[in-house]
Structure formats: structure tokens, C-alpha cells
C-alpha positions in Angstrom: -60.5 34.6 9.8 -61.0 33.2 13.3 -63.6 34.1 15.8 -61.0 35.6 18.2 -59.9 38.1 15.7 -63.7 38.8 14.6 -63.9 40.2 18.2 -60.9 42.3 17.9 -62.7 44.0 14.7 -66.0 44.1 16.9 -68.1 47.2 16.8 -66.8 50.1 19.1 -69.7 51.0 21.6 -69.4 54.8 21.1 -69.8 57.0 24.2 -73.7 57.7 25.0 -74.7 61.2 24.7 -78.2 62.3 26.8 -80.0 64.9 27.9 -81.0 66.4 31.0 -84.3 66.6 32.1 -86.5 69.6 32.6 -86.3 69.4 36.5 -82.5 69.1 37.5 -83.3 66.2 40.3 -85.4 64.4 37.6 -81.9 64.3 35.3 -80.9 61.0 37.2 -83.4 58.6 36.2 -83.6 60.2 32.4 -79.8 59.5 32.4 -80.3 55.8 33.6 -83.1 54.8 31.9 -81.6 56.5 28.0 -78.0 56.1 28.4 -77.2 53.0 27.0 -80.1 53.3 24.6 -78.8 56.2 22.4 -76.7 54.5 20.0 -76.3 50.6 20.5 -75.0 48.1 17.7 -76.3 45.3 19.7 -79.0 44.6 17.0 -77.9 45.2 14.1 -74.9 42.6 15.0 -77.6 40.1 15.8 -78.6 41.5 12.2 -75.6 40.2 10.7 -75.2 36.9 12.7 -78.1 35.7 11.5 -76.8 35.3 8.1 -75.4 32.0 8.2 -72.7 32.6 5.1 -69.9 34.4 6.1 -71.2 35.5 9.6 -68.4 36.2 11.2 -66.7 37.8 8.2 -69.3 40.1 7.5 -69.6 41.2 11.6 -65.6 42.1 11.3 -66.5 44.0 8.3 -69.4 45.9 9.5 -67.4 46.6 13.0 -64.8 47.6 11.4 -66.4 50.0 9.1 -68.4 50.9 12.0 -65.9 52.4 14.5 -63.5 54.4 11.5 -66.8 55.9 10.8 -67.5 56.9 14.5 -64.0 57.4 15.5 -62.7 59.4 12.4 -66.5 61.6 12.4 -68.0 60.8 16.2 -67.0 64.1 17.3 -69.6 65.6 14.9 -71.7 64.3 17.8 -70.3 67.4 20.2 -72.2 70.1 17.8 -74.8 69.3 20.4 -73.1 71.5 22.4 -72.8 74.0 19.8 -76.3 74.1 19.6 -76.9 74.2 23.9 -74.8 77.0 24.3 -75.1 79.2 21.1 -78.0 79.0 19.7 -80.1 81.8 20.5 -81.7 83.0 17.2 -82.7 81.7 14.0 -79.7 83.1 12.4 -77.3 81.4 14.7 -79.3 78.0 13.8 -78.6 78.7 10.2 -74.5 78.9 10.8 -75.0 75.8 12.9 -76.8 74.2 10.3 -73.9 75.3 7.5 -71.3 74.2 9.4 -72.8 70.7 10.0 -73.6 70.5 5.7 -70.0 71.5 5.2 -68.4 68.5 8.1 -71.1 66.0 6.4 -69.8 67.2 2.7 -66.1 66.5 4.0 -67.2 63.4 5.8 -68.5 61.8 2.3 -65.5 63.0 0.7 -63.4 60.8 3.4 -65.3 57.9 3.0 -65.8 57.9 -0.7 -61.2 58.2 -0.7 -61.2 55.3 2.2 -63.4 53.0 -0.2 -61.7 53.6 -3.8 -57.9 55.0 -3.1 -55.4 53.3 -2.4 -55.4 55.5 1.3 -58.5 53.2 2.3 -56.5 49.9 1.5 -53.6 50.9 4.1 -55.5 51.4 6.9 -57.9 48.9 6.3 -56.3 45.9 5.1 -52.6 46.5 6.2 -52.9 48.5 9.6 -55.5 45.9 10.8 -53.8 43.0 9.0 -57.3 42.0 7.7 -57.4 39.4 4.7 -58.1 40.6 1.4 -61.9 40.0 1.3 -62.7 41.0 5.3 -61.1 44.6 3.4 -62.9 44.7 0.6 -66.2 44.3 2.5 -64.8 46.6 5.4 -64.3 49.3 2.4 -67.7 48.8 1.0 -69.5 49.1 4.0 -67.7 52.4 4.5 -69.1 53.7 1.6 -72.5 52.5 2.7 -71.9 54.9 6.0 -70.8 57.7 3.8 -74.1 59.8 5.0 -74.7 59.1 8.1 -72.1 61.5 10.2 -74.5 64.4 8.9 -77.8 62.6 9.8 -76.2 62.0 12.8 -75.0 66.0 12.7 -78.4 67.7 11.9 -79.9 65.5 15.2 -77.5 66.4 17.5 -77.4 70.0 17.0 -81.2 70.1 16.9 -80.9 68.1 20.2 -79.0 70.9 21.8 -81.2 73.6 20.7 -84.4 71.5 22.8 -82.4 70.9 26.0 -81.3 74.4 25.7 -85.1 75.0 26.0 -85.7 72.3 28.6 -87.3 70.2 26.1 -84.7 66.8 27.6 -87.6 64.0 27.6 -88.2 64.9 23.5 -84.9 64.1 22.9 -84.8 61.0 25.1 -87.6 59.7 23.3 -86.0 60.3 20.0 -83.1 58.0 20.8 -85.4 55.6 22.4 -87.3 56.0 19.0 -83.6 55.2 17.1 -83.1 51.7 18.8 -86.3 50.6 18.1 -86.8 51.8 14.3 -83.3 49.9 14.2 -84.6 46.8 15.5 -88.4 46.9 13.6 -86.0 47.2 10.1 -83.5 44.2 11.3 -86.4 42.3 11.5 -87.8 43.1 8.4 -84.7 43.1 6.3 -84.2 39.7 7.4 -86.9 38.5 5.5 -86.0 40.5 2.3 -83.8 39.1 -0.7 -81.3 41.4 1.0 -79.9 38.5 3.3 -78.9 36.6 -0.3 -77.8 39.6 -2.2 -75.6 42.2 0.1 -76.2 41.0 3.6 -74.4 44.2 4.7 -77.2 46.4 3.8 -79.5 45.1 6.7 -77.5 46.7 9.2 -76.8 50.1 7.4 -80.3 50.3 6.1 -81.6 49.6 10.0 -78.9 52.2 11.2 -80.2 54.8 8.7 -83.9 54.3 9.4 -82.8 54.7 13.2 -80.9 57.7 12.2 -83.6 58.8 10.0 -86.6 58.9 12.8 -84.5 60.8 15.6 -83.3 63.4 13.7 -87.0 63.6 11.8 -88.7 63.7 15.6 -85.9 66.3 16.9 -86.2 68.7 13.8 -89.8 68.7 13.9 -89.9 69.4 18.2 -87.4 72.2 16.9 -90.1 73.6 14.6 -92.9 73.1 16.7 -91.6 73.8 20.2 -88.4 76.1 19.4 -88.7 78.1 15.8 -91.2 80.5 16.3 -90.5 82.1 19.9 -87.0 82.7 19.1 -85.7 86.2 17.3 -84.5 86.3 13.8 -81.3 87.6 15.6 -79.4 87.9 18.7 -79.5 91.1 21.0 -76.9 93.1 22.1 -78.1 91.6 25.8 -77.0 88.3 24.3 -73.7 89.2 23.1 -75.3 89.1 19.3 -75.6 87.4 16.8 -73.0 84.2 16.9 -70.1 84.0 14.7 -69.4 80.6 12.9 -65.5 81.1 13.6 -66.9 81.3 17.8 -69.0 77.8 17.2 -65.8 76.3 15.6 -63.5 77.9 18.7 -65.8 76.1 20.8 -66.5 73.1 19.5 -63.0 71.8 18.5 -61.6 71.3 21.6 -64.5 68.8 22.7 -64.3 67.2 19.5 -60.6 66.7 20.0 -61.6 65.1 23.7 -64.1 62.9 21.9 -61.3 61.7 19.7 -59.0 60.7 22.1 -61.4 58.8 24.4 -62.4 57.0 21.4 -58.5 56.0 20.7 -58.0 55.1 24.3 -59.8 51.5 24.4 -57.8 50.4 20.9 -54.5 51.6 22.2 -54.9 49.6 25.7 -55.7 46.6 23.5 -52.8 47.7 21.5 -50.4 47.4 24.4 -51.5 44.6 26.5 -51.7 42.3 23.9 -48.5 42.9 22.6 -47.1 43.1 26.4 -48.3 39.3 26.5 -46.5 38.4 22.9 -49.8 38.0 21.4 -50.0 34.2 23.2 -53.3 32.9 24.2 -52.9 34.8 27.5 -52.7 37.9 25.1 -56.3 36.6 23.5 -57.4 35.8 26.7 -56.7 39.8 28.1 -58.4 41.2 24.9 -61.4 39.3 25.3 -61.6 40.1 29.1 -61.0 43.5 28.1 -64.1 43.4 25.9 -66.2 42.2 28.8 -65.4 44.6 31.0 -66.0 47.5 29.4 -69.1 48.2 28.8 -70.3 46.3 32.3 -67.6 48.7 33.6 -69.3 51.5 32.3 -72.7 51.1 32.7 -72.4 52.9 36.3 -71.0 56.0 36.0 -71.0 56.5 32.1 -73.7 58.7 32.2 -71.9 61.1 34.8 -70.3 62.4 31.6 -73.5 64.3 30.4 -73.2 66.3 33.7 -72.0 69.0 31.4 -74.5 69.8 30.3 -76.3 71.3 33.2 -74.3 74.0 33.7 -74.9 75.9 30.4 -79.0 74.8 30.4 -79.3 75.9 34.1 -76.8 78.2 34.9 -78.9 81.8 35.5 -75.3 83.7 34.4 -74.8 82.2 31.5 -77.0 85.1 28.8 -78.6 82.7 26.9 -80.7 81.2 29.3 -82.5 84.6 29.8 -84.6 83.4 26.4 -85.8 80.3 28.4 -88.7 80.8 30.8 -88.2 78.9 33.9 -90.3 78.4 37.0 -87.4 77.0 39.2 -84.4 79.3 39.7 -81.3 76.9 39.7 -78.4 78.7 41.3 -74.5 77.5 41.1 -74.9 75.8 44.4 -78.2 73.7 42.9 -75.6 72.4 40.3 -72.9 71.3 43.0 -75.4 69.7 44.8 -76.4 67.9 42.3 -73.4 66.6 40.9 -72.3 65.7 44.1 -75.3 63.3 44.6 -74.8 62.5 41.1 -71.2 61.3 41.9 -72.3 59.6 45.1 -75.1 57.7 43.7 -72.7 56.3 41.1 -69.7 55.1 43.2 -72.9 53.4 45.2 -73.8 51.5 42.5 -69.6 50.5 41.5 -69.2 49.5 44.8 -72.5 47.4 45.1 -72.1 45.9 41.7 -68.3 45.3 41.7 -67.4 44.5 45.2 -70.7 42.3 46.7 -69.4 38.6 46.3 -70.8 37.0 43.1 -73.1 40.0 41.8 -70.4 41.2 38.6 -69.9 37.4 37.9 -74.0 36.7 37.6 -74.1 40.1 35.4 -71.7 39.2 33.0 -73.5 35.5 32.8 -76.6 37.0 32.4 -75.6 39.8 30.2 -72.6 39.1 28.4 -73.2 35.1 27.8 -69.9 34.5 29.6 -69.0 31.0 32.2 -68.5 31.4 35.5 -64.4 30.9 35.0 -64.4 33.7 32.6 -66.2 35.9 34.8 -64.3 35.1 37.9 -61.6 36.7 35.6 -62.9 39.9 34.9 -63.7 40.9 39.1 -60.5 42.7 39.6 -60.7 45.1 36.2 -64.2 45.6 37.1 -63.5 46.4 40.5 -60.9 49.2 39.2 -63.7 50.9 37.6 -65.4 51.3 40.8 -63.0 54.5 40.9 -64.0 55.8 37.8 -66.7 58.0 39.1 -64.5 60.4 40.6 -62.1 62.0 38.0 -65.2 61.5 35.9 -67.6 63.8 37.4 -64.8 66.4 38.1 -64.3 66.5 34.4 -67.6 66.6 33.6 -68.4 69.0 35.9 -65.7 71.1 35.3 -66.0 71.2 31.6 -69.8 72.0 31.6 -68.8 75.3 33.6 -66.6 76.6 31.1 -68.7 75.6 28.2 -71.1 78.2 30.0 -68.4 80.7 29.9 -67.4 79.8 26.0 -63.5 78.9 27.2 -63.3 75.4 25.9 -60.1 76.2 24.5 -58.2 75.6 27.9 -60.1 72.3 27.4 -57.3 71.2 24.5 -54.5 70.1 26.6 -55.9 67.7 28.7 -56.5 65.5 25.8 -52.9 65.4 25.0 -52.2 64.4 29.0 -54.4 61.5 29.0 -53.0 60.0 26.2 -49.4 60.7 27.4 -50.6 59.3 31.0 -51.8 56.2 29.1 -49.2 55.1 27.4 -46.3 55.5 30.1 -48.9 53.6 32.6 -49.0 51.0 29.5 -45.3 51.0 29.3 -44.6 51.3 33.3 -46.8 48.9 34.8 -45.4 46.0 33.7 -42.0 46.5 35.5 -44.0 46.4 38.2 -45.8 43.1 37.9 -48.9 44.4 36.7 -50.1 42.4 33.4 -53.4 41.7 31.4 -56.6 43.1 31.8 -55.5 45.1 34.9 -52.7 46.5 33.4 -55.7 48.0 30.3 -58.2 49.0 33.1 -55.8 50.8 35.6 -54.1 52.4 32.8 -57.3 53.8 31.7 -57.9 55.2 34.7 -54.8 56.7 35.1 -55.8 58.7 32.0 -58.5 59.9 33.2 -56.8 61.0 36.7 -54.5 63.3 34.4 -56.8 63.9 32.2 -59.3 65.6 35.4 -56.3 66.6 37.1 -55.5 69.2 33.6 -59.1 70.1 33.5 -59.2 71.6 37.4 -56.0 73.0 36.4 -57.7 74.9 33.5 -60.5 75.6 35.5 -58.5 76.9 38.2 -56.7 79.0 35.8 -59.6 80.5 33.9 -61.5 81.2 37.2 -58.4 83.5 38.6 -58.5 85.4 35.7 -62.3 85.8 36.0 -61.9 87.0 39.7 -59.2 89.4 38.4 -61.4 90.8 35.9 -64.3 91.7 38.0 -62.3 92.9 41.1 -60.5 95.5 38.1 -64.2 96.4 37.1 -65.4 97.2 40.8 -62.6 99.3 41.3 -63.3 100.9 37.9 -66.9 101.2 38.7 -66.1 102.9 42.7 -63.5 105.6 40.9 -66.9 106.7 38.6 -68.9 106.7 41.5 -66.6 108.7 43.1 -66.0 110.9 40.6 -69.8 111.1 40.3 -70.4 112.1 43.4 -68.6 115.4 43.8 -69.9 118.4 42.2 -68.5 119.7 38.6 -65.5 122.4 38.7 -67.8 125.2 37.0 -70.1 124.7 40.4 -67.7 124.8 42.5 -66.5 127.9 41.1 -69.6 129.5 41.0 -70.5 128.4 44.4 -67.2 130.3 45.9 -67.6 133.7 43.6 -71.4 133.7 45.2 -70.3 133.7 48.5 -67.3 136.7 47.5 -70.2 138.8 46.6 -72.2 138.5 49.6 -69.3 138.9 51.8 
């Protein structure tokens, strides 16, 4: 297996998922500083590639296995949300809780039939046209994996209970905690007999010790901070107790959002290498491609974790009348912010991607690239300079109607993006548009529709809020009214009185 194709199995980077910080104007610098420290493979490739037999074999393997796992059970991840917005008693922990055991059952379930049947052999070896032995370790390292989505689970819906409860700089320390348990145990596992035996383990051993300390430090903030000063059940004034079939309502349609944006990179490599006739122009693309994204991202990828100040700061949403606050943060707050959010980030695309020669020194510096390469990768890198904007209206947008529990309207937009994406994938190249350019502007022609369905739903939802509350004030002005005159047997009595005395 050559190196080039190695990189096409290369680990997935999945999307970062943060917290916002107890101040709302102190959410920036959390964002930057934790962002791209949540969940990074960077050390437990460097893990593998120190293993001198079969390096680059066992790094397809373990990226491979890697991104099924977090593509096929990522969206676990969103029960954060779950846990942000629902949450409000013990007893709706509990059903958070039991529905996270049951995904984690299924999730083991899915890897044990990917490893052993013959399920696991078609989309491994044949649908990635892997060799026989880069499969059979792919299938065994996706056994290894089997447990983690549920680790991963139980820390994520703990971490939506504590930034529910303002508790945002535990959690960043607990994924600051994951990276570096990760990279204590690659160190250590390097000098084990492991490296000999099942050089595999070292990663998946480091990833569950990672996994192992955030969600330990999350659970136990949760019991300290959390467990004891909220009720056994929910109040009527909360809308009571949570149902398990309202968390599933909820969370599917961002788990479905998750999915797609973690099929969107694969299908762009899909199509522009096949729209090159997989030449070395076609290799070239890919691994520009693989440059550019994650420098790409770095400046507005946390915008996407706006959503989450709307349902922890948001006075109208019910739940947040459990959390004591000093600061009232009002709707407009939350606009502002997002808009110097949004502002701060296209500064920094424009700065980064547009001064001469800074993009091509950061992917030297960073990446390892020459300065040929890099002078390559300017154009897709200055596309992503208009990321920022379709990304905070989504973001922004969707965090409002997670407050009102209307994800469902949510669904659709998935299925636009990856509509938009393909027929820019297909349609571009009529016009001259090839390569990396062709992946990077298709992208963000997803996530223009994408954004674009998501104001629509918002639009939508919002009339039919204003509706409703203009039929309840004139509902509420008739039983005034009616209030205000005096009952019929007064009246009556009031007219016979005055009979008498005439």
C-alpha cells in the first residue's frame, strides 16, 4: 500500500465540540484556546508511526477504523445537547443516562458484526479497495473501538448537564485533560512489549485512558457541583418531568446534521478525484484537500458551538430558572455576541488567508508542507475565508430552536446540503472549475443551502410562534373583558332594587 493511499485512509479530524464559558463575552477565548484540543488524533498517529514495521499499514488501519467508528456513532456526541436543554431533575438524568447505555449496547453490537460478518468485509475491504491485510487490521481495530462511543456518550451528556449550570471551564479542562492523558499513555506504551506484540493497541489504549479521564472528571463535577441541588423531578413550572421519546425527538435531527457533515469531506474527495481520472493531478487535489482543511477550519470552526448559548443563557427558555445567575443575558446580549463572534472570525480568514505569504508559512510550519505545495493550497484557503458567514447563521439559528425544543424543522436542511453538494460537484466542472477549488467551493455551497433551509425553518417556526401568542392575547383581553362587567344575577338585582324604591 503506497503512502498516497495511506493518506486517503488518514484519520478523519471529527468536528470539535466546546463549551461556553460562564460569562458570555469570556466564551471567545474558551472557544479558541479548547477547540482544537477536544478530540485530536495527532498523537496517537505519531503513536503508530513510530513503529517502524508496517507503519504506514497500521496508520491506514487505525484511520480507517477510526473515522467508521466516529462517522457511523459521532452523533452520539450531540446527547450533549440533550443534556443542556433537558435535563432538569435527577430523573430526567436517569432517561438520559438509559438512552446513552442502550446507543452504546447497539454501538458494540455494530462493531462486533463489522469485525466478524461478512457485512464488515464489504465496506472495509471492497468499498475502500483496501488489500486483504490493511482489512483485516482495519476490522480488528474496530473491535478494539467497540466501547468507546458510550464512554464518549456518558461524557458528553454529563458535559451538557455542567454548561447547563454554567460550569463551561470544568468541561474545557476535561478535554484539555483527554489530550494529555492520550499523549502521557503514547509515551508509555511505546516502551511496552505492546509495540512488538499488537502495535494497534497503543493508540486505542491511549484513546481510552483519554476517554477514560474526561468522562471520570465530568461525572464527578456532575456529582459534586450538579447532583444534589437539583429535584428528584421536574415541576409543573418546568413543563415536568422529560419524556425519553421528547430527548430522542430532539436529538435526532442534530445527530442526522452531524452525519452529513461528517460525509461531506469523503464525498468531495470522492468527486474531485474521480473528476481528474484518478491521475497524479487527482492525488495531487486529495492531498491539497487534506491540507486545507483543517488550516481552513481553525478560524471559524468554533463558531459552530454558538448554539449553545441560546439554550444556557436564554432567560425564556424554563429550564434556566434552576440556574442562579448574577448577569441577566437578554436575546439581544446573544445577538450581539454572535455578531462579534462572526466578525472576529472573518478577521482572522481574512488576515490569515489573504496577507501575502502568512497561509503558506502556516502550512510549512504546521503541516510540514514546501513552499510549492503551499503556494497550491492559497486559493481553497482563501474560499474558506467565507465560511464564517452561513456558519454562524446556522449556528445561531439552530441554538434558538434547540431553546424552543423544535429541532425537528432542523431535518431537512441536511438533506439540502448534501443535494447542494453534489450538483456543485457535478456542475462546476462545466464551468472550468477543477481540483481543490472545485472540493472547497462546493463545500461551501453546502453550507450556503444548508443555512439558507435553516433561516427558512427558523422563519417558519417563529410565525407560528407570533401567531400563537397574538391568539392568546386576544384570548386573554375577551376574559378580561368578560371579567370586568358585573354577573347577570347583579345586574338583575341591581334593576329590581331600584323598581322598589321608585
Amino acid at each position: 500500500m503506497s503512502f498516497t493511499e495511506a493518506k486517503w485512509l488518514g484519520v478523519l479530524r471529527p468536528d470539535k465540540k466546546t463549551a461556553v464559558t460562564p460569562s458570555i463575552w469570556g466564551w471567545v477565548p474558551c472557544q479558541v484556546k479548547i477547540g482544537d484540543l477536544g478530540e485530536t488524533p495527532t498523537a496517537l498517529n505519531r503513536g503508530i508511526a513510530a513503529v517502524k514495521e508496517d507503519a504506514v499499514e497500521m496508520l491506514a488501519s487505525y484511520g480507517l477504523a477510526y473515522s467508521l467508528m466516529k462517522f457511523f456513532t459521532g452523533p452520539m456526541s450531540d446527547f450533549k445537547n440533550v443534556g443542556l436543554v433537558f435535563v432538569n431533575s435527577k430523573r430526567d438524568r436517569t432517561k438520559a443516562v438509559l438512552c446513552m447505555v442502550v446507543a452504546g449496547a447497539i454501538a458494540a453490537v455494530f462493531h462486533t458484526l463489522i469485525a466478524y460478518s461478512d457485512l464488515g468485509y464489504y465496506i472495509i475491504n471492497k468499498l475502500h479497495h483496501v488489500d486483504e491485510s490493511v482489512g483485516s487490521k482495519t476490522r480488528r481495530a474496530f473491535l478494539y473501538l467497540a466501547a468507546f462511543p458510550f464512554m464518549d456518550a456518558m461524557a458528553w451528556t454529563h458535559a451538557g448537564i455542567l454548561l447547563k449550570h454554567k460550569y463551561s471551564f470544568l468541561v474545557g479542562c476535561a478535554s484539555i485533560s483527554d489530550v494529555i492523558a492520550q499523549v502521557v499513555f503514547v509515551a508509555i506504551l511505546l516502551h511496552s512489549h505492546l509495540e512488538c506484540r499488537e502495535p494497534l493497541l497503543i493508540p486505542i489504549l491511549s484513546l481510552y485512558m483519554g476517554a477514560l479521564v474526561r468522562c471520570t472528571t465530568l461525572c464527578l463535577g456532575y456529582y459534586k457541583n450538579i447532583h444534589d441541588i437539583i429535584p428528584d423531578r421536574s415541576g409543573p413550572e418546568l413543563g415536568g418531568d422529560a419524556t425519553i421519546r421528547k430527548m430522542l425527538s430532539f436529538w435526532w435531527p442534530l445527530a442526522l446534521i452531524l452525519a452529513t457533515q461528517r460525509i461531506s469531506r469523503p464525498i468531495v474527495n470522492l468527486f474531485v478525484s474521480r473528476d481528474l481520472g484518478g491521475s497524479s493531478a487527482a492525488t495531487e487535489a486529495v492531498a491539497i484537500l487534506t491540507a486545507t482543511y483543517p488550516v481552513g477550519h481553525m478560524p471559524y470552526g468554533w463558531l459552530t458551538e454558538i448554539r449553545a448559548v441560546y439554550p444556557a443563557f436564554d432567560k425564556n427558555n424554563p429550564s434556566n430558572k434552576l440556574v442562579s445567575t448574577s448577569n441577566t443575558v437578554t436575546a439581544a446580549h446573544i445577538k450581539k455576541f454572535t455578531f462579534v463572534c462572526m466578525a472576529l472570525s472573518l478577521t482572522l480568514c481574512f488576515v490569515m488567508f489573504w496577507t501575502p505569504n502568512v497561509s503558506e508559512k502556516i502550512l510549512i510550519d504546521i503541516i510540514g508542507v514546501d513552499f510549492a505545495f503551499a503556494e497550491l493550497c492559497v486559493v481553497p484557503l482563501r474560499i474558506f475565508s467565507f465560511f464564517p458567514v452561513p456558519v454562524t447563521v446556522r449556528a445561531h439559528l439552530t441554538g434558538w430552536l434547540m431553546t424552543l425544543k423544535k429541532t425537528f424543522v432542523l431535518a431537512p436542511s441536511s438533506v439540502l446540503r448534501i443535494i447542494v453538494l453534489i450538483t456543485s460537484l457535478v456542475v462546476l466542472p462545466y464551468l472550468g472549475v477543477h481540483g481543490a477549488t472545485l472540493g472547497v467551493g462546493s463545500l461551501l455551497a453546502g453550507f450556503v443551502g444548508e443555512s439558507t433551509m435553516v433561516a427558512i425553518a427558523a422563519c417558519y417556526v417563529y410565525r407560528k410562534q407570533k401567531k400563537k401568542m397574538e391568539n392568546e392575547s386576544a384570548t386573554e383581553g375577551e376574559d378580561s373583558a368578560m371579567t370586568d362587567m358585573p354577573p347577570t344575577e347583579e345586574v338583575t338585582d341591581i334593576v329590581e332594587m331600584r323598581e322598589e324604591n321608585e
